[in-house]
C-alpha positions in Angstrom: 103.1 150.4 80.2 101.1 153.3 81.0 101.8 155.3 84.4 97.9 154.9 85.2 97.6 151.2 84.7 101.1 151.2 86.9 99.7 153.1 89.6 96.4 151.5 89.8 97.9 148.3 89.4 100.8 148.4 92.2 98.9 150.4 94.4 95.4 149.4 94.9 95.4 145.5 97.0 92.4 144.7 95.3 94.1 144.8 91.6 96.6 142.2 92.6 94.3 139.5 92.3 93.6 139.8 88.7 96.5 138.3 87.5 96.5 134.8 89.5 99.3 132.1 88.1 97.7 128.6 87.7 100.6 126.2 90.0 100.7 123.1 88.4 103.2 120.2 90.0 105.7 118.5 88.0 103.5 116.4 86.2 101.6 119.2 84.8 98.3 118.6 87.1 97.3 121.1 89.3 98.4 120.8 93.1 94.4 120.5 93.7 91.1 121.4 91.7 89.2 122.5 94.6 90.3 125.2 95.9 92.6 125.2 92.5 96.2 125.8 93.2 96.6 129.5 92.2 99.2 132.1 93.6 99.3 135.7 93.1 101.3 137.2 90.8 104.4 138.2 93.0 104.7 134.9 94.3 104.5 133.5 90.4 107.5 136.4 89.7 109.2 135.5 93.1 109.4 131.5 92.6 110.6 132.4 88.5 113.1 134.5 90.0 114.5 132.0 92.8 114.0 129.1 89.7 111.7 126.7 91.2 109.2 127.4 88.4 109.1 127.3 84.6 106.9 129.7 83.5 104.2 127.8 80.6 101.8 130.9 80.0 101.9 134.3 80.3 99.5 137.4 80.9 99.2 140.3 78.3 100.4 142.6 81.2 104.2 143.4 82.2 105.8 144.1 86.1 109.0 145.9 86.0 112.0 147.1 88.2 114.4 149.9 87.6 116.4 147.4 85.8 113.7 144.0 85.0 110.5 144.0 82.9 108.9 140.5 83.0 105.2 139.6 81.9 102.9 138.1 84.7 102.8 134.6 84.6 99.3 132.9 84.1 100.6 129.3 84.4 103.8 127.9 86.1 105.4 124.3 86.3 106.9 123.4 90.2 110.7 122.0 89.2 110.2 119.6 92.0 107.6 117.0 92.3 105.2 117.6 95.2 103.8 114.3 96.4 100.1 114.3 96.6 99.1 113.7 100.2 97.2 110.3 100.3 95.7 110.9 103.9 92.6 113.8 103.7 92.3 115.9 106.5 88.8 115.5 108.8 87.8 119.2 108.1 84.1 121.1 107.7 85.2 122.4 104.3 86.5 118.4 103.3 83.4 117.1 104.5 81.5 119.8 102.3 83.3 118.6 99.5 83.1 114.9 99.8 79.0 115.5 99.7 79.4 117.9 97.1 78.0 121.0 99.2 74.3 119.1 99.7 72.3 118.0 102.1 72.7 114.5 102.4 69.4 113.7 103.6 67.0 116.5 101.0 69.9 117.1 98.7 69.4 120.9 99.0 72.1 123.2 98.2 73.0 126.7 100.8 73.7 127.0 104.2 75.0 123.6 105.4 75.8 122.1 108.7 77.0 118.8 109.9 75.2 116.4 111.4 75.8 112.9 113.2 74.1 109.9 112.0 74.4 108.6 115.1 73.9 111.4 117.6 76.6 112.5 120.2 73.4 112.0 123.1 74.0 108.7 121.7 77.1 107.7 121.6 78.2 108.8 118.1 81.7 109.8 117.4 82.8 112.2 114.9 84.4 111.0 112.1 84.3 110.8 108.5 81.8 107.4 109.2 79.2 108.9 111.3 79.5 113.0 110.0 77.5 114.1 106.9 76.5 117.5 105.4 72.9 118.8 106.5 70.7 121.9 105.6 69.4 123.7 108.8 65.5 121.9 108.7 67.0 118.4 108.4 69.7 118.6 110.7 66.6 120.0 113.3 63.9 117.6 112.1 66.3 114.7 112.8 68.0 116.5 116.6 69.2 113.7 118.7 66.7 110.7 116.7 67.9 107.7 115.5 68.0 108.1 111.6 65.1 105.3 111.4 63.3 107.6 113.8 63.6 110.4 112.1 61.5 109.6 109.1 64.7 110.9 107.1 67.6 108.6 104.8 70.4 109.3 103.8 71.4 109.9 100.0 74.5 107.9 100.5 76.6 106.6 103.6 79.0 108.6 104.9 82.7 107.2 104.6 86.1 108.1 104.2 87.1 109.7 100.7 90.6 109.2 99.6 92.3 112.4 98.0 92.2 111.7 94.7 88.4 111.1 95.4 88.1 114.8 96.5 90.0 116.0 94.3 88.0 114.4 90.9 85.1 116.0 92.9 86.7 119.6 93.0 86.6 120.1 89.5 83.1 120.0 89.2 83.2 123.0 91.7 85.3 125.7 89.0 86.1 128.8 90.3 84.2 132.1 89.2 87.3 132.7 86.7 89.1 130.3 84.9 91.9 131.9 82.2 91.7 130.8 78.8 95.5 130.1 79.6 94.3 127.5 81.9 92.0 125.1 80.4 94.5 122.9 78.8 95.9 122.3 81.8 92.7 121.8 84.1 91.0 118.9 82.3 93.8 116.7 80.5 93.3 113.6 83.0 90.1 113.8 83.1 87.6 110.5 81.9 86.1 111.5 78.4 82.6 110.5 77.9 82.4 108.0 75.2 
């Protein structure tokens, strides 16, 4: 390994993050799709070292101690099964997610808020049943109305996703980069089109 790559490499923060590992749980499937389970390098190296990873893939590009050279791992296998969580958490990024970053009443994509079906004036709760994602105009247009006096509808109802639900609709958010090391291991379980 060159001394420039070395120093540029180990010493500039910003570098780090070219060399992601791909964490895939026992079952080969990724801990999520969206954000996809990815870890920096060192913590790839770190988990290798402490053996609670195999290591599948691996970068071009080598890390080395005084006594240690080991090639960056692109993809890495959890030893222990992590059981998916079956509950989904009632977040703003969740929610986002579940209505696939559109406005559920124009179906426009950008800056998002949330809105209530029901209003709050009125007695609305939030929750996963009364909460959907809005673009700035609709969520004023409609304010405290009623939807049905709003002269807006909604898209689709808002309910409760379950995880896997979220997670199917993570992967047709990819990340900017995707490895090549990656792809057999992102799309496996997915339905085929017939």
């Amino acid at each position: 390994m060159d001394t420039d790559f070395r120093t540029d490499f180990v010493r500039d923060p910003a570098a780090l993050k070219h060399f992601p590992a791909l964490v895939l749980n026992a079952d080969y499937r990724p801990l999520s799709y969206y954000p996809l389970s990815l870890w920096p390098w060192q913590e790839a190296v770190k988990a290798a070292f402490l053996d609670r990873v195999m290591i599948i893939s691996e970068y071009d590009r080598e890390v080395h101690s005084p006594s240690t050279r080991i090639r960056i791992p692109s993809v890495v296998v959890l030893k222990d099964y992590v059981k998916p969580q079956k509950r989904v958490a009632f977040t703003r990024f969740n929610l986002f997610l579940r209505d696939e970053f559109c406005c559920q009443y124009c179906g426009s994509r950008g800056e998002l808020t949330f809105d209530h079906v029901l209003p709050r004036a009125r007695g609305g709760v939030t929750s996963w049943t009364n909460v959907v994602a809005a673009c700035g105009p609709c969520n004023l247009r409609k304010g405290a109305k009623l939807l049905k006096h709003s002269g807006l509808s909604l898209r689709r109802p808002p309910r409760q996703p379950e995880a896997a639900e979220l997670n199917n609709i993570g992967r047709k958010f990819p990340p900017g980069h995707l490895h090549d090391s990656w792809m057999d291991y992102l799309y496996w379980d997915a339905e085929l089109d017939a």
